[in-house]
C-alpha positions as CSV (number, residue, x, y, z in Angstrom):
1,X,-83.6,123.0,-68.7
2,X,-82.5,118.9,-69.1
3,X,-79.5,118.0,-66.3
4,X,-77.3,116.1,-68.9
5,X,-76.1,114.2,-65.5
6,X,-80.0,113.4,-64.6
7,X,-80.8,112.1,-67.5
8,X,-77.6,109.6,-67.5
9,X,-78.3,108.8,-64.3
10,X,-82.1,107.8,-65.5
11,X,-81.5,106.0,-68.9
12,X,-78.5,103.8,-67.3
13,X,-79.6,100.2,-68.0
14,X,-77.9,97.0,-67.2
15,X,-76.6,95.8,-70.8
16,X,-75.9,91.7,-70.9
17,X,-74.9,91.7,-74.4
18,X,-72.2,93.3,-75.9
19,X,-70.5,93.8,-79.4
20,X,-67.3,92.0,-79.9
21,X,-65.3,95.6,-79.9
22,X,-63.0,97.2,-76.9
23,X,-63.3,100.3,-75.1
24,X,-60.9,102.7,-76.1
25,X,-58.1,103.8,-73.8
26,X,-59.6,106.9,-73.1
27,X,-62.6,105.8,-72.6
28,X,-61.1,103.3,-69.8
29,X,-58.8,106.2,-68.2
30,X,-62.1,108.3,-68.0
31,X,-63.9,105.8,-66.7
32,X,-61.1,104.7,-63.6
33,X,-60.9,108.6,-63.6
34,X,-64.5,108.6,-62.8
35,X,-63.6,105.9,-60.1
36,X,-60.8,106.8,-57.9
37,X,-62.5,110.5,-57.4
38,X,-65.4,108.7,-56.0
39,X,-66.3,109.6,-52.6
40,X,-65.1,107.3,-49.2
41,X,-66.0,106.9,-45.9
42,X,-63.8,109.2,-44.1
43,X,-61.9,109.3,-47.1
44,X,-60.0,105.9,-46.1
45,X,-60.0,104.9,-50.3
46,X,-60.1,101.4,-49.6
47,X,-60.7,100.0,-53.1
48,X,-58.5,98.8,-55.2
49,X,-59.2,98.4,-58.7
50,X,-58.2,96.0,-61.4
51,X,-59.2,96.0,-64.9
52,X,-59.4,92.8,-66.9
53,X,-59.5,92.9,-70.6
54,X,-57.9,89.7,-72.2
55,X,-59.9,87.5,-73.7
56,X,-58.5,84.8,-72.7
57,X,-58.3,85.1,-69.5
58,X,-61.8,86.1,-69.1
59,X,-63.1,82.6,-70.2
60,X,-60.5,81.0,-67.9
61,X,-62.3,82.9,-65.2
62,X,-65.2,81.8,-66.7
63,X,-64.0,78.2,-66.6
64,X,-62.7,78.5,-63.3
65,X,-65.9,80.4,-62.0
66,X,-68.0,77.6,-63.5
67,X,-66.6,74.9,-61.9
68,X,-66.6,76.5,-58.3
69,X,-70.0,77.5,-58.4
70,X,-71.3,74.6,-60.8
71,X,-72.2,74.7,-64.8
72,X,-75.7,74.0,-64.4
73,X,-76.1,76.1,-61.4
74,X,-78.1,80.2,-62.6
75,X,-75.8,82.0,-60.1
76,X,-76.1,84.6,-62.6
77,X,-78.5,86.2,-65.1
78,X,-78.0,84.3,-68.5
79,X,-76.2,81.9,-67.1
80,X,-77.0,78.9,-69.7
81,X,-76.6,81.2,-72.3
82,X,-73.2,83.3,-71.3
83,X,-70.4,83.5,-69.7
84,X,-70.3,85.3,-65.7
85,X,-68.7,88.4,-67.6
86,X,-71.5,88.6,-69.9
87,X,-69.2,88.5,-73.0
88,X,-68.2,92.3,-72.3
89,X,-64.9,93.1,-73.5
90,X,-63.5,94.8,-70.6
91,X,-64.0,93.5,-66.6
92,X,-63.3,95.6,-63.8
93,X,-63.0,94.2,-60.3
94,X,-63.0,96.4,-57.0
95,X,-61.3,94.5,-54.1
96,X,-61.2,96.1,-50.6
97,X,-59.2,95.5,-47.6
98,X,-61.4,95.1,-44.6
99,X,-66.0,95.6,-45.2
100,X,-65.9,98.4,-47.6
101,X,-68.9,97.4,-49.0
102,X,-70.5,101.0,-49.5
103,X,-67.4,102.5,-50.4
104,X,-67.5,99.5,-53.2
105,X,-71.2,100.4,-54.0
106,X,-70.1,104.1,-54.4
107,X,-67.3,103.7,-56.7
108,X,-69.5,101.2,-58.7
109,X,-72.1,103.7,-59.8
110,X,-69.3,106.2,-60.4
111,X,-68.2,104.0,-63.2
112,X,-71.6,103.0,-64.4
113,X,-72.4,106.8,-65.1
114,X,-69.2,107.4,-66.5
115,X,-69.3,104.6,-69.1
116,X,-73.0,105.5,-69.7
117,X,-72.2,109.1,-70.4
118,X,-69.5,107.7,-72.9
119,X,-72.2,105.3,-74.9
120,X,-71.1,101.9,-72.8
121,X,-73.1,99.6,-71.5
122,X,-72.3,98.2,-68.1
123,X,-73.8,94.9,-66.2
124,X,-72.9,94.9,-62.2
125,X,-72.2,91.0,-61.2
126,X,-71.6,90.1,-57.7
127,X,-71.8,86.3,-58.4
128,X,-68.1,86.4,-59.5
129,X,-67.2,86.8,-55.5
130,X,-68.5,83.3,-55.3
131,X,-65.0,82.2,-56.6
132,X,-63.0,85.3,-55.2
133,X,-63.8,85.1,-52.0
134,X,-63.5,81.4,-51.9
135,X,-59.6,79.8,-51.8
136,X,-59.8,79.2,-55.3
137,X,-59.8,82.5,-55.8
138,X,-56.5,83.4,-54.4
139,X,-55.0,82.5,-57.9
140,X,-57.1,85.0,-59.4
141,X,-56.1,87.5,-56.8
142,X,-52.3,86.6,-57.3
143,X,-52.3,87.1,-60.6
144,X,-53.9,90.8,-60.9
145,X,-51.5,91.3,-57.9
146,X,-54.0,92.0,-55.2
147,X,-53.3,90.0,-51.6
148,X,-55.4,87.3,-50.7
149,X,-56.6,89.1,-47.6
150,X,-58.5,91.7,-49.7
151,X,-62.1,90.7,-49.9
152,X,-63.6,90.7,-53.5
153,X,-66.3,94.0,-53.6
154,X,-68.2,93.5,-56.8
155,X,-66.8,93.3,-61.0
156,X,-68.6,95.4,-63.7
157,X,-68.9,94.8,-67.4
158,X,-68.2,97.4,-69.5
159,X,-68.5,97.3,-73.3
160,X,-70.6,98.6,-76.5
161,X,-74.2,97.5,-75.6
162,X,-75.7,95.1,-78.4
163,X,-79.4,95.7,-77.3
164,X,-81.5,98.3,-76.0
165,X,-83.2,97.2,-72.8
166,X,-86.4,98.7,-71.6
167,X,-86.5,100.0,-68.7
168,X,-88.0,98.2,-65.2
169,X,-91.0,99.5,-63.1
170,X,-90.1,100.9,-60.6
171,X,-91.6,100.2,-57.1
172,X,-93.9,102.5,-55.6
173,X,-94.2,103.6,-52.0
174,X,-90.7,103.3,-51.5
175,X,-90.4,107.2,-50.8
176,X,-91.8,109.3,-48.0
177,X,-91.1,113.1,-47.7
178,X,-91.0,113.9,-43.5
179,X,-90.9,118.3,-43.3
180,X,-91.7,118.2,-39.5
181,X,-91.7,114.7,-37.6
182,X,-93.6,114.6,-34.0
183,X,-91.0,114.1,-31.5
């Protein structure tokens, strides 16, 4: 018997290119769905999530990104070829009062197996804290309404995948099985 869920799980890729097309609306409720039912540390839901999809503003983050972190500067994968939110349609930031790092990290693969599960592609980019978590950023945080104090988590891409990436090896000997350790 195939586990539908397993298999999602297994043939999630990171997509950097996208077609030029938007997620529906149900496919984005779904998705944030998918997000806020995401399990937290003592179930404190510390994340607050925003969801970026015009197009303009996106390459004015770009911009403002770019000129924080420096044009010629690979803080990101494809860097001298696009733009930090790898040209995906729709952006979604988690922001977090206090270190909610691995409440971040769970929500994050909540909505990379939701979109994944719907035929989206998703690309995880952390570089984008290198303006959000700077001063500049606080105009960024201002306008999707989010207080300065909140500490920028991590933004995913989320879009129609225009390639098929294979995937990675993956490293060995990272595992170990303990039935009965020697105390």
């Amino acid at each position: 018997m195939e586990n539908i869920v397993l298999k999602t799980i297994l043939d999630r890729r990171t997509i950097r290119f996208y077609k030029d097309e938007q997620i529906s609306d149900e496919q984005l409720s779904a998705i944030l769905e998918a997000a806020v039912w995401a399990p937290s540390g003592r179930n404190g839901q510390p994340c607050h999530i925003r969801v970026l999809q015009d197009k303009k503003a996106l390459e004015a983050l770009n911009v403002d990104f770019k000129n924080k972190v420096g044009w010629d500067t690979p803080a990101y994968t494809n860097w001298n070829i696009s733009p930090v939110y790898q040209n995906a349609p729709t952006l979604i930031f988690l922001f977090a009062e206090g270190n909610s790092a691995m409440d971040g990290g769970i929500m994050t693969e909540n909505i990379c197996i939701a979109a994944k599960s719907m035929g989206l592609g998703t690309c995880i980019i952390a570089s984008v804290g290198g303006l959000m978590n700077e001063p500049e950023g606080n105009v960024w945080k201002k306008r999707m309404n989010i207080p300065e104090d909140y500490k920028f988590l991590i933004a995913i891409a989320v879009g129609y995948p225009d390639e098929d990436p294979a995937p990675k090896p993956r490293a060995e000997g990272r595992v170990e099985i303990i039935k009965e350790l020697a105390l």
